[in-house]
Backbone as JSON, one array per atom type, in Angstrom:
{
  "sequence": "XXXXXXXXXXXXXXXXXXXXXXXXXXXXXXXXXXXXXXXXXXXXXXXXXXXXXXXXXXXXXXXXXXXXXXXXXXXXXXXXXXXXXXXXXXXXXXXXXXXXXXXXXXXXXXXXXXXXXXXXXXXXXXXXXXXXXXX",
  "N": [[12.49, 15.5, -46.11], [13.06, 12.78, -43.88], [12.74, 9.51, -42.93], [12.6, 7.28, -40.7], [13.44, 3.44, -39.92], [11.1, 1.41, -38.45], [12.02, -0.64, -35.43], [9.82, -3.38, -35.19], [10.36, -5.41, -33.63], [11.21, -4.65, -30.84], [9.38, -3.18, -29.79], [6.71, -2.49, -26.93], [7.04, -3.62, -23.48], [9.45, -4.5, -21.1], [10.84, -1.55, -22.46], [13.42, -1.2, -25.2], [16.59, 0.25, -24.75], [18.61, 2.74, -26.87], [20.74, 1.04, -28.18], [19.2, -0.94, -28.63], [19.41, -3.18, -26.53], [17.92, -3.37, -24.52], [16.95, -3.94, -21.18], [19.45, -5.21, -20.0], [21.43, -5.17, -18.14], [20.02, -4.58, -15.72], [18.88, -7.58, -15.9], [22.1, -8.91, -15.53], [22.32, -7.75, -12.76], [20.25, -9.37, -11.73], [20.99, -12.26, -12.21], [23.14, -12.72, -10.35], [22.24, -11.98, -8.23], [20.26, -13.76, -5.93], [16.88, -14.31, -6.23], [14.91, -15.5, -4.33], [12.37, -15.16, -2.06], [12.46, -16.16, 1.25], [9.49, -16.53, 2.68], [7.22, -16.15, 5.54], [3.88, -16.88, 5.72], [1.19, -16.11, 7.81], [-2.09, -17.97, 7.53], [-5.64, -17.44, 8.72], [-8.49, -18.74, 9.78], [-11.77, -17.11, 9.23], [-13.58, -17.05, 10.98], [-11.99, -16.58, 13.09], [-12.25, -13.67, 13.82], [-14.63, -10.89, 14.64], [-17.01, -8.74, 13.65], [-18.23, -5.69, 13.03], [-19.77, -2.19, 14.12], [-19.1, 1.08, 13.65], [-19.73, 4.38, 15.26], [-20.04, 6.78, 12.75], [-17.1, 8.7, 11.87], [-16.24, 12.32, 11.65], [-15.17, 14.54, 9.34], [-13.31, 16.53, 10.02], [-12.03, 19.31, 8.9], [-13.55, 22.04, 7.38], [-13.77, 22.54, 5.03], [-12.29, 21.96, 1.61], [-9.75, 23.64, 1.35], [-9.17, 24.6, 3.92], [-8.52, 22.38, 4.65], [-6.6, 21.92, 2.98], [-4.82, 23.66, 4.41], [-4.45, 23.1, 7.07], [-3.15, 20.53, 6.76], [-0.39, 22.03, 5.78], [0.35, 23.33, 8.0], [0.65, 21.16, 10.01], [2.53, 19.98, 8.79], [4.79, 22.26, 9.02], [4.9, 21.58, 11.56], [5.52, 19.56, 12.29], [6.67, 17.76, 10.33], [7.46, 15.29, 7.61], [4.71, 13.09, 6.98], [4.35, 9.9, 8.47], [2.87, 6.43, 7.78], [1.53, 3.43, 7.51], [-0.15, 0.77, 6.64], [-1.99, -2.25, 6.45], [-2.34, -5.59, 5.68], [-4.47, -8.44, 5.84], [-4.76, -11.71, 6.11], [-7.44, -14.02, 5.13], [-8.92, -17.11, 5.45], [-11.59, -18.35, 3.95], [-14.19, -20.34, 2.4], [-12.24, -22.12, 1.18], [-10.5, -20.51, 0.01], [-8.06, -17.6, -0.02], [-8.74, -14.31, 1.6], [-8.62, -10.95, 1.5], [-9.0, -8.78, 4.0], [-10.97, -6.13, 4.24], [-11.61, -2.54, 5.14], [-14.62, -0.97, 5.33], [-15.78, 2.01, 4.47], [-18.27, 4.31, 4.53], [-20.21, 3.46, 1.84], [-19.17, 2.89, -0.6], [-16.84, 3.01, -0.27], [-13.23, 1.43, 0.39], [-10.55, 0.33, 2.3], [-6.83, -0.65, 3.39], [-6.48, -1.84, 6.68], [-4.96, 0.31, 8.78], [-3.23, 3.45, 8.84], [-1.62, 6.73, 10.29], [1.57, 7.47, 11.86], [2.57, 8.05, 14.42], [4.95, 10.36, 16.01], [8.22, 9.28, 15.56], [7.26, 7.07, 16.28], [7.9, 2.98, 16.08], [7.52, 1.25, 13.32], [5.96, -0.77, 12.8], [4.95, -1.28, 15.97], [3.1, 0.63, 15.33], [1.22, -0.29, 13.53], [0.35, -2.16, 15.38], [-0.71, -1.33, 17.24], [-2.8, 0.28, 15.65], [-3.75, -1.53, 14.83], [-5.76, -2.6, 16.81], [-7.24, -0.11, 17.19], [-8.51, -0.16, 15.43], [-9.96, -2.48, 15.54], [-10.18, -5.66, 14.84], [-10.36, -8.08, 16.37]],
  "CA": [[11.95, 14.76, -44.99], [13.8, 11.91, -43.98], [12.38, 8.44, -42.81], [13.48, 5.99, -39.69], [12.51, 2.38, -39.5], [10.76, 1.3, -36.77], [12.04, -2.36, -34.96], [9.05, -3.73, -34.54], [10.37, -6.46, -32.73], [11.91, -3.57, -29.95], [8.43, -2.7, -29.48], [6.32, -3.3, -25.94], [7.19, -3.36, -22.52], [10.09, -3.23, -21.28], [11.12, -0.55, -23.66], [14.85, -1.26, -25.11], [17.13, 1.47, -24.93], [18.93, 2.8, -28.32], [21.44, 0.22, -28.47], [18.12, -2.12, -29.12], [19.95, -3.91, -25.58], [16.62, -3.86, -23.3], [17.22, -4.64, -19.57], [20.53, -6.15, -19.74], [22.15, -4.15, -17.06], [19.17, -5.24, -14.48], [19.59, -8.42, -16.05], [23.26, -8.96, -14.68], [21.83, -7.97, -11.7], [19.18, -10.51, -10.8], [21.54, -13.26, -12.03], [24.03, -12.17, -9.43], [21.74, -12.04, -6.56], [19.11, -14.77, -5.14], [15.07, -13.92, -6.01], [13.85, -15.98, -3.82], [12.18, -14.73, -0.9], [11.41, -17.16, 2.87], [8.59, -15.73, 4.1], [6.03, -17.33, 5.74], [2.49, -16.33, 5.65], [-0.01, -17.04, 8.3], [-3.93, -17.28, 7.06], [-6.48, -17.72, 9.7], [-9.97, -18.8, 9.42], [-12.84, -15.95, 9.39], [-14.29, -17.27, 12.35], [-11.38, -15.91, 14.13], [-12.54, -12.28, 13.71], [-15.18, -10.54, 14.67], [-17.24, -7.74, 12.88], [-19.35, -4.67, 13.89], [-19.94, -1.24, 13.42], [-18.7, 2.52, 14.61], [-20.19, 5.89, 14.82], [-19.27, 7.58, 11.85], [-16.21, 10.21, 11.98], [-16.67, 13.69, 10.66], [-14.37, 15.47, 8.56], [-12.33, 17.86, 10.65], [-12.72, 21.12, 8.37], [-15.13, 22.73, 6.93], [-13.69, 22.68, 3.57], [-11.12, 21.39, 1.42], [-8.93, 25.0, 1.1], [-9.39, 24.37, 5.17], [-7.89, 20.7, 5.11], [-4.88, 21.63, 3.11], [-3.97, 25.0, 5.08], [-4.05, 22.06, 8.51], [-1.83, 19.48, 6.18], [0.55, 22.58, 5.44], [0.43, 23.62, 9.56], [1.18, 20.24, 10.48], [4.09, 19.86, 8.11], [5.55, 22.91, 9.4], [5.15, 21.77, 12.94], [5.78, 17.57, 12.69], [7.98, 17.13, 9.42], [6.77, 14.68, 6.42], [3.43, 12.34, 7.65], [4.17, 8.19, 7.9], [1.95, 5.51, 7.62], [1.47, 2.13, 7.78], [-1.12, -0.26, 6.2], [-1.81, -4.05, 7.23], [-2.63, -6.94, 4.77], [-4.76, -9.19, 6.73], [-5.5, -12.34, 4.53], [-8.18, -15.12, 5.73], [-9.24, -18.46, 4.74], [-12.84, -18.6, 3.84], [-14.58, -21.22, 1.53], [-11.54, -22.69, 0.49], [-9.85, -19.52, -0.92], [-7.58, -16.65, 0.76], [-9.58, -13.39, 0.96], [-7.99, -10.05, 2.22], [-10.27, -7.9, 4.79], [-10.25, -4.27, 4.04], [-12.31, -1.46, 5.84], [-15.71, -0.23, 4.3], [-16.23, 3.38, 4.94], [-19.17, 4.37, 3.77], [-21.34, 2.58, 1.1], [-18.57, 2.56, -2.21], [-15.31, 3.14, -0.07], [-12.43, 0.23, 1.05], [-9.6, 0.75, 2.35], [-6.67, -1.33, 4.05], [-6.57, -1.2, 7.7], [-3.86, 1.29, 9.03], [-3.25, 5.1, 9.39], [-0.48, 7.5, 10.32], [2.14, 6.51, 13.12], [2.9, 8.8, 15.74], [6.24, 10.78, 16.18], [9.1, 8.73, 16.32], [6.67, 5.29, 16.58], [8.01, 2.07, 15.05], [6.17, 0.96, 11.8], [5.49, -2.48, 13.78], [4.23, -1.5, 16.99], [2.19, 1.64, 15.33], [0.66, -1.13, 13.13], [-0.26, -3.16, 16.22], [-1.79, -0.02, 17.85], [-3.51, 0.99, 14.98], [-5.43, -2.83, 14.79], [-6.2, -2.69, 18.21], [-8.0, 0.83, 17.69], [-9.89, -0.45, 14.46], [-10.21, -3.8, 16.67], [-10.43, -6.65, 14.0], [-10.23, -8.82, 17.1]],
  "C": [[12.56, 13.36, -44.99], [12.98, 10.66, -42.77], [13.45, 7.67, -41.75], [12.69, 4.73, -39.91], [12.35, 2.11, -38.55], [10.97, -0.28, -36.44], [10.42, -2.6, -34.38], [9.2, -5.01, -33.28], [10.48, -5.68, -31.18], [10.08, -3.2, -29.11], [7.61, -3.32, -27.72], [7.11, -3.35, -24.57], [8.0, -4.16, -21.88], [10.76, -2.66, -22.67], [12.33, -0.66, -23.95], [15.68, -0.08, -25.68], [17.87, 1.68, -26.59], [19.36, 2.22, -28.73], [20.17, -0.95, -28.56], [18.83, -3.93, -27.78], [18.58, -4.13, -24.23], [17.26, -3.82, -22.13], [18.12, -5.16, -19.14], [21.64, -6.52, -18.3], [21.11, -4.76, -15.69], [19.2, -6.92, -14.56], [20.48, -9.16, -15.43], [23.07, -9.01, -13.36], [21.3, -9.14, -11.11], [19.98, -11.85, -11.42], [22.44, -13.26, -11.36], [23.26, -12.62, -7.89], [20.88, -12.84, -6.99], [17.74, -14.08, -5.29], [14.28, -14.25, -5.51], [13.54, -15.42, -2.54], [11.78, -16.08, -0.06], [10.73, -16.33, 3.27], [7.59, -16.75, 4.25], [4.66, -16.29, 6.15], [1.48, -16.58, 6.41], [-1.33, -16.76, 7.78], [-4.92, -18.05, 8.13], [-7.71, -17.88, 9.26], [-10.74, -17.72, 9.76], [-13.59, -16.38, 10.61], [-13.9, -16.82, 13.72], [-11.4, -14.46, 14.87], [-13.86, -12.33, 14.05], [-15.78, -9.24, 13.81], [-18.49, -6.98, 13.63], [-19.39, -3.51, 13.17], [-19.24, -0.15, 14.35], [-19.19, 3.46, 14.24], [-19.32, 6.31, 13.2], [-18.67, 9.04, 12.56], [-16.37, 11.22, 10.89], [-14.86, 14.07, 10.31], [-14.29, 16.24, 9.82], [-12.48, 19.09, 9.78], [-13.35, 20.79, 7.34], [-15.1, 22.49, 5.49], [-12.53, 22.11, 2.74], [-9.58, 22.78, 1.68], [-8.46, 24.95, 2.96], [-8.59, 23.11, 5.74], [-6.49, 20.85, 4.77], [-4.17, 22.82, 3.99], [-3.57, 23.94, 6.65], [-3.35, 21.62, 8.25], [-0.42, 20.51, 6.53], [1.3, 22.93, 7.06], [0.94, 22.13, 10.24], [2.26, 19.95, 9.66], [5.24, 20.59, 8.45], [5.84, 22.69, 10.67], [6.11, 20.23, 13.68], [7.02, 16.9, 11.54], [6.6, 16.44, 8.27], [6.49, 13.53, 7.39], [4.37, 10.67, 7.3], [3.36, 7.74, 8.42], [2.5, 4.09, 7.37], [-0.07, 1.69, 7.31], [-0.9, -1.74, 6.71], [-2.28, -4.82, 6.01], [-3.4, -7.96, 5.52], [-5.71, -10.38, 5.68], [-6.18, -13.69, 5.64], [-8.63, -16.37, 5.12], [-10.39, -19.03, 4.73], [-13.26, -19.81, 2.2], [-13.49, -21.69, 0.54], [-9.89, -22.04, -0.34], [-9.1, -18.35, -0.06], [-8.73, -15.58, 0.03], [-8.62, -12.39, 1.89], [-9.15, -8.81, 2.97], [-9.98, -6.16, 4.27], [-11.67, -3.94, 5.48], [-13.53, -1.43, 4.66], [-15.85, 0.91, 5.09], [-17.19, 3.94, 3.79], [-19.69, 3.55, 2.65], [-20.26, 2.29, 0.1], [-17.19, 2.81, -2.0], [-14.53, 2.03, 0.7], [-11.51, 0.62, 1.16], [-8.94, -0.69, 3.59], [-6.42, -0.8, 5.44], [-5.14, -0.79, 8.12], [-3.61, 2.76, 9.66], [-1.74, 5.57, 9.46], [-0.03, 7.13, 11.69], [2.23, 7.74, 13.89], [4.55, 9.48, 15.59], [7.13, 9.52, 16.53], [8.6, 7.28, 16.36], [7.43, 4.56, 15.58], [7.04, 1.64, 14.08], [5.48, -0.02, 12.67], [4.74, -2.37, 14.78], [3.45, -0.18, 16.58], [1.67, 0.82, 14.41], [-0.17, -2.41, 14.0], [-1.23, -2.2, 16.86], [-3.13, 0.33, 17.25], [-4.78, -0.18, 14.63], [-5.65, -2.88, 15.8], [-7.34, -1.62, 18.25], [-9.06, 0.45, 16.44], [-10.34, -1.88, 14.87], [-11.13, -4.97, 15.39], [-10.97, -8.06, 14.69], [-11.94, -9.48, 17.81]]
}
């Protein structure tokens, strides 16, 4: 039975390949190219929004065995599903906060959904806050 030592220094995240060289290769990379991103961020006060309520939506089938045989029928008929999510960040007591959805009592989610055939991400993201109406 034969024995390796273990680098402990090597140890931990990221993981360095056998040559005990780590990341070097990505490395090279990001001193090559620019990390900085311009973006600009708008944050709006919570006063700008409104809030309410909506009927609750039912489940469409009956069952789960029922939900994926529809997924599999719409895959065969539409292709692979996209989506779109929103980020919507506000400026309450001092601090950014990000709005989600509550569905039901212990569920959040961000606001969004699936786009339409063919829709742009952008204007099926404007559609899609218009129909959950943040406004």
């Amino acid at each position: 039975m034969t024995s390796q030592a273990v680098n402990k220094t090597g140890s931990g995240w990221p993981r360095r390949n056998s040559h005990g060289t780590g990341l070097t290769e990505m490395n090279k990379l990001q001193t090559n190219q620019s990390m900085t991103l311009n973006r600009t961020i708008n944050l709006y006060p919570l006063t700008n929004y409104t809030f309410g309520t909506k009927e609750p939506l039912f489940e469409k089938d009956p069952s789960v065995p029922a939900r994926f045989q529809r997924m599999r029928d719409e895959f065969d008929k539409i292709g692979m599903r996209r989506s779109v999510e929103g980020v919507l960040l506000v400026h309450e007591h001092g601090l950014p906060h990000v709005l989600l959805l509550q569905l039901g009592t212990t569920f959040f989610k961000l606001p969004g959904g699936e786009l339409s055939a063919g829709e742009d991400e952008v204007d099926g993201l404007k559609r899609l806050l218009t129909e959950v109406c943040f406004c």
